[in-house]
N, C-alpha and C positions, 0 to 999 in steps of 0.2 A: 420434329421441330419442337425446340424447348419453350414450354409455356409460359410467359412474362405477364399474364392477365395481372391487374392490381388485385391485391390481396396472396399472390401466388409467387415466391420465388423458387429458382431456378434449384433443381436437386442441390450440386456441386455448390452452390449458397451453403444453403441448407447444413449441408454437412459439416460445413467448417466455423458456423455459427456460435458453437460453442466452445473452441479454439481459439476462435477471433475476441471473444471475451477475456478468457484466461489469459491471452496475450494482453490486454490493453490493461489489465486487473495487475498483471505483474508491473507492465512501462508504467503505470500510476504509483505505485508500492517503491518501485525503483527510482524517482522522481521525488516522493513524499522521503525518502531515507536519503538523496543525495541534499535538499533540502534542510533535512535535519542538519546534515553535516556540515551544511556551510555555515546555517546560522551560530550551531556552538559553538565550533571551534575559532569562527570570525570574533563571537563575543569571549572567548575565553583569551586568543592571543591580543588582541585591542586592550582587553581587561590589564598584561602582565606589561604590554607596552608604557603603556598609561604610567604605571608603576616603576620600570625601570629602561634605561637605552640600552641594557645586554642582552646582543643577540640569543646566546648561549640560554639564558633561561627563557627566553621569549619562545626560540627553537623547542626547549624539555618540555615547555609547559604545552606547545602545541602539541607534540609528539603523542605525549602524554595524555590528552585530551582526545588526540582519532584515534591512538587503542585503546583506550577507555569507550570511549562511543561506540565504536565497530563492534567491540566484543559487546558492549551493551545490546547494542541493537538485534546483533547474532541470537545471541541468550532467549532475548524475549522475544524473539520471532520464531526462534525453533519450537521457544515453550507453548505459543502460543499456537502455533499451526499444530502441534504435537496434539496438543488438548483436541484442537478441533477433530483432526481425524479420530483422534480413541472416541468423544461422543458423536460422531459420524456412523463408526462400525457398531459401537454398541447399539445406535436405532438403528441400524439397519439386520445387527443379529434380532434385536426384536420382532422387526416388520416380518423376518425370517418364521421365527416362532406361531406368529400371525398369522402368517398366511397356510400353517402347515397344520395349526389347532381350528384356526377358524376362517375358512375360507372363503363360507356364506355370508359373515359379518363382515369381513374384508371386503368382499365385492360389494356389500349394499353399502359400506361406509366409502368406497373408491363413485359407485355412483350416485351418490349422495353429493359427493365434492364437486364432478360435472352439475348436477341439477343446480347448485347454489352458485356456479358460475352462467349461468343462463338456459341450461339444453332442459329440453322438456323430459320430465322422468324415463318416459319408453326410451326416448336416446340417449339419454343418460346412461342407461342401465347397458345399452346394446354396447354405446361405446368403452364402458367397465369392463363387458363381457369380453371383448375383442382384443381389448387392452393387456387385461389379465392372461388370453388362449396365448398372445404373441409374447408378454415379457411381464409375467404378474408382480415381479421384485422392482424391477426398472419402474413400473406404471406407478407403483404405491409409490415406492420410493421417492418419487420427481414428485407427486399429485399432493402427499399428504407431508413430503419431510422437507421438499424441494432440496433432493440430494440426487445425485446419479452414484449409483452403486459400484460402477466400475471405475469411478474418480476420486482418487484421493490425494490431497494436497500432501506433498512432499516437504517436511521440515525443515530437511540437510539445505536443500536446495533453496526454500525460504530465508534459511540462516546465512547462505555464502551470499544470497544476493542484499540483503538490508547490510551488511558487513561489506560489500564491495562498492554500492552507492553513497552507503554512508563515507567511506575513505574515498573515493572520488570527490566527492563535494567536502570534505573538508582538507583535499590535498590545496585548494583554488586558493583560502585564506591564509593557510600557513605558508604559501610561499609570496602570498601578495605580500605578508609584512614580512618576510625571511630578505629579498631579492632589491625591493629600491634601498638609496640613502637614506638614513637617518631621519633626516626631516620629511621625507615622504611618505614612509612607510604607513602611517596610519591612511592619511588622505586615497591613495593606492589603494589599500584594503577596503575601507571604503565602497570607492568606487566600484572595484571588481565585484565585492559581496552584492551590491544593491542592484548590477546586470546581471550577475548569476541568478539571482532572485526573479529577479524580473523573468529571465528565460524559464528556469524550474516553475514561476508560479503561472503562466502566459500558457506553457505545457501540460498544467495536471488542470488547468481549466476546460484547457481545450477536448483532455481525453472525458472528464465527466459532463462535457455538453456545457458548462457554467461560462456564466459573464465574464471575458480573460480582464476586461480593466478593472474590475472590479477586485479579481481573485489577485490578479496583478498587485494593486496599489496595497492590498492587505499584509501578502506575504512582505514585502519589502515595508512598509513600514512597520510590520513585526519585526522585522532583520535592524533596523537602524536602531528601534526603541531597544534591543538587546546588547546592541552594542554601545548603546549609547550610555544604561545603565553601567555596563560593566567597565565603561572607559574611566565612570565617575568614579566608580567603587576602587580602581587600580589605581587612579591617580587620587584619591584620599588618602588609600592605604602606601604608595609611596612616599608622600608628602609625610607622613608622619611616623615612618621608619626612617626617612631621611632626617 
């Protein structure tokens, strides 16, 4: 019979605890970059709208704008998860080095880190000992780097997904202004940008536990004050190449 005492969850939990992170860590990240996409490219086609009634450059200039982004977002998400893992493996060749020069320093500095989280030195030290007999690289690694050793973030894969959320959310605004009449097309845009928002920001509230009206009323009215600027700045700069 599987034990459910408070304080106690179920093995088959347990195991997938850290799965069920990196999953909510990614739908966050893929949210935060679909997000991105709507807001630029919504202020950048409003921007060219503002400025002239041809579809044709309104179209280039969106185009122009979700490969520009996509490949943006791609670049520094690869570069950046890249970086992590290279200082990932270089502490953990360390912790390697550590625990192979000095083993006795490593265990009193692994039950050091238990005592200063609450356990009384003797248990401390027991639970070091136990730790280190079963998985001494795993126990240091998680206690003092808060890294697991056998986990490494994947770049390619960080790059194809902020490049495929980011061109999802900005597929939404270039076809709201691409698709109504003439006199709609902003209003249109608009509206779809400030639901899209409303949904993306109602959703990345809800996976980090945060106030959704709150995270709600933010993102959208970031999305409106961007567009709103850029509708000014398109239609100045038409007005006076006209």
């Amino acid at each position: 019979m599987t034990d459910t005492s408070p304080g106690t969850a179920p093995e088959h939990l347990e195991a997938h605890d850290g799965s069920i992170a990196g999953r909510l860590n990614a739908l966050r990240a893929g949210v935060l970059g679909a997000n991105d996409g709507i807001v630029s490219t919504a202020g950048l086609v409003i921007g060219v709208a503002a400025a002239t009634t041809d579809r044709g450059a309104v179209f280039t200039a969106g185009m122009a704008g979700l490969a520009a982004g996509a490949m943006s977002m791609a670049v520094g998400e690869y570069v950046s998860v890249s970086t992590q893992r290279d200082t990932e493996k270089a502490l953990i060749a360390k912790e390697i080095r550590e625990l192979d020069e000095e083993p006795e320093a490593e265990l009193a500095e692994l039950a050091g880190i238990y005592a200063a989280k609450g356990l009384t030195p003797d248990l401390a030290r027991q639970v070091a000992e136990q730790l280190t007999a079963h998985d001494a690289l795993g126990a240091h690694a998680e206690a003092e780097l808060g890294i697991d050793p056998t986990q490494h973030a994947n770049p390619w894969q960080a790059a194809w997904a902020s490049m495929l959320a980011f061109t999802l959310g900005a597929l939404l605004p270039l076809l709201a202004i691409l698709l109504p009449p003439l006199p709609w097309r902003v209003p249109v845009t608009v509206a779809a940008v400030v639901l899209a928002l409303a949904a993306t920001g109602w959703v990345s509230a809800r996976l980090g536990d945060a106030d959704a009206r709150r995270a709600t009323v933010r993102v959208v009215a970031g999305g409106l004050l961007a567009m709103a600027v850029t509708y000014g700045i398109g239609a100045l700069v038409g007005t006076q190449l006209g």
